[in-house]
C-alpha positions in Angstrom: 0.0 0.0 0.0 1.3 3.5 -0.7 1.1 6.0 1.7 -0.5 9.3 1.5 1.4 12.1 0.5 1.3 15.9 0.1 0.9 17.8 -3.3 0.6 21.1 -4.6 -2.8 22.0 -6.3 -4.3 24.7 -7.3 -7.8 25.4 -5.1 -10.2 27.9 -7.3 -6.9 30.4 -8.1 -4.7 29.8 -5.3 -1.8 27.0 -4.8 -2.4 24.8 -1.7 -1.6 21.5 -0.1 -3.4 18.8 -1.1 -3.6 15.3 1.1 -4.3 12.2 -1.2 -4.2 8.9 -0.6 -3.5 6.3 -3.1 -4.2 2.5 -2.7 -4.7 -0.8 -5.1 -8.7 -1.4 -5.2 -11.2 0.5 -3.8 -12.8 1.3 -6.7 -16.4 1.0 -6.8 -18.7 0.9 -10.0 -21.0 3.9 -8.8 -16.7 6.0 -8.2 -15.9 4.7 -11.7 -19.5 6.2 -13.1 -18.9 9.2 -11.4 -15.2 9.6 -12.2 -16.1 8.6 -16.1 -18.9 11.4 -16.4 -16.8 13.8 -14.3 -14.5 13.8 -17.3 -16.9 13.4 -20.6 -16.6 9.7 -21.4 -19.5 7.8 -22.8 -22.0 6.8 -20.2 -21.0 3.2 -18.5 -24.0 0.7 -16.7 -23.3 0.0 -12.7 -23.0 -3.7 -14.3 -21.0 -2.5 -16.9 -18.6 -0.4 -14.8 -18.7 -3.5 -12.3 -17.7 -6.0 -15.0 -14.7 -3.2 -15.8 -13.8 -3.3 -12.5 -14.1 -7.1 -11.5 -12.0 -8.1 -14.9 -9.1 -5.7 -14.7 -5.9 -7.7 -13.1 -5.3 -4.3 -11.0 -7.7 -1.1 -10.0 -6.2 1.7 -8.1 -8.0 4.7 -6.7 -6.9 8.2 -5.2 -8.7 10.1 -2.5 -8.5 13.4 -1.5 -7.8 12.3 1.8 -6.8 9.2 4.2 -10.3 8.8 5.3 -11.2 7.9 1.5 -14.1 9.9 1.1 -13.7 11.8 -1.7 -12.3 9.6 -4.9 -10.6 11.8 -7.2 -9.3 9.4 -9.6 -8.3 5.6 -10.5 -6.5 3.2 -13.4 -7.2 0.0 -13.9 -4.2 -2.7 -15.5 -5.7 -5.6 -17.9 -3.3 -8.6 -18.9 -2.1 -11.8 -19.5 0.3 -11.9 -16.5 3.9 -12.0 -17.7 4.2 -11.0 -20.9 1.6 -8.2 -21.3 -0.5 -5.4 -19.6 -2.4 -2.5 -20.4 -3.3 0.4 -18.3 -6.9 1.6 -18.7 -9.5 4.2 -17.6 -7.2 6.4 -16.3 -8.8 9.3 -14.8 -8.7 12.5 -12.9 -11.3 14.9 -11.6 -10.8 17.4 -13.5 -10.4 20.3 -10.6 -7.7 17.8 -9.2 -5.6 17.5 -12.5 -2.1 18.6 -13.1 -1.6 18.3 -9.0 0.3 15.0 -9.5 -2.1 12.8 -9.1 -2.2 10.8 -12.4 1.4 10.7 -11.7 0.9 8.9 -8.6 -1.9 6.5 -10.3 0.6 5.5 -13.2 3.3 5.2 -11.1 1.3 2.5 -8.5 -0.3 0.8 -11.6 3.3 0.4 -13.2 4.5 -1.1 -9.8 2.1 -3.4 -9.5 2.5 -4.7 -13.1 6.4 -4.3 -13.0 6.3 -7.0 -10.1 4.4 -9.8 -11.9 5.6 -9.0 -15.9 9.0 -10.3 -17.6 11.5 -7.3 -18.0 10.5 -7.4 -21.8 6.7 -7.6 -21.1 4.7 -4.7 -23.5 3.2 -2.5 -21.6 0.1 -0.5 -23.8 -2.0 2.5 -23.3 -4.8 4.6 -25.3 -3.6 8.0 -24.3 -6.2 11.1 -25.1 -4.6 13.6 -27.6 -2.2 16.2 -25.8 -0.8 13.0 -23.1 1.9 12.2 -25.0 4.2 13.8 -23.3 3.4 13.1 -19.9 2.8 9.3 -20.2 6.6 9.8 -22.4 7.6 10.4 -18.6 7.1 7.1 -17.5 8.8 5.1 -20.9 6.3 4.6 -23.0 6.5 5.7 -26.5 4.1 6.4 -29.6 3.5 3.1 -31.5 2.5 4.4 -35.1 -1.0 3.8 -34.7 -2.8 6.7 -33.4 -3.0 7.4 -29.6 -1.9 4.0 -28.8 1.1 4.0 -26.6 3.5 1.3 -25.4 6.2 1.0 -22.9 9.5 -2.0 -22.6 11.4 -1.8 -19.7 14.2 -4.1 -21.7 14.6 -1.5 -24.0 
């Protein structure tokens, strides 16, 4: 489990402290409903976002605080264990973004895939147009086809 840890964020105008907290699980299908309309994507069932949930090899969520109250975003990792993984549904309330909190999802969703794949397992994303550059933070590269991203730690 990670522990929490402090950011800077910007609260309507002003730069503040931020507390999150971000853990493997804890994602719920009514969080990952919210979180998914909170940012424009199409509308998901609660047996839909439930199967999403249930079927991913990894889910992580981040709250705003330690007493998990308040989700403000999650990942999920699919896969075939040791050879493959791809990071999903990545997502951010959009008043939390650019506060480091995607950072911290990718980076717990990467740990927990780093520990079970091969050194030369592909890693994949679909990154939204204008990501590039931070998911290029954490290895992975453009692949040709259009917003799909991948990531070798052997290479």
């Amino acid at each position: 489990m990670m522990p929490s840890a402090k950011l800077k964020a910007m609260a309507k105008g002003r730069m503040s402290e931020l507390m999150i907290r971000v853990r493997a699980g804890g994602l719920t299908p009514e969080g990952y409903q919210a979180l998914a309309h909170a940012v424009g994507w199409e509308r998901r069932t609660e047996a839909q976002a439930r199967d999403l949930i249930i079927n991913a090899r990894h889910s992580v969520s981040a709250w705003q605080s330690d007493d998990e109250k308040v989700l403000i975003g999650m990942g999920r990792a699919t896969g075939i264990g040791t050879q493959y993984a791809h990071l999903a549904d990545i997502a951010v309330l959009p008043g939390f973004q650019g506060a480091g909190v995607g950072t911290a999802i990718i980076g717990h969703l990467l740990a927990l895939v780093d520990r079970e794949t091969h050194i030369d397992a592909t890693v994949t994303l679909h990154a939204a147009p204008g990501t590039d550059a931070f998911y290029g933070r954490f290895g992975f590269q453009s692949s040709g086809t259009p917003g799909l991203m991948t990531r070798n730690r052997a290479d």
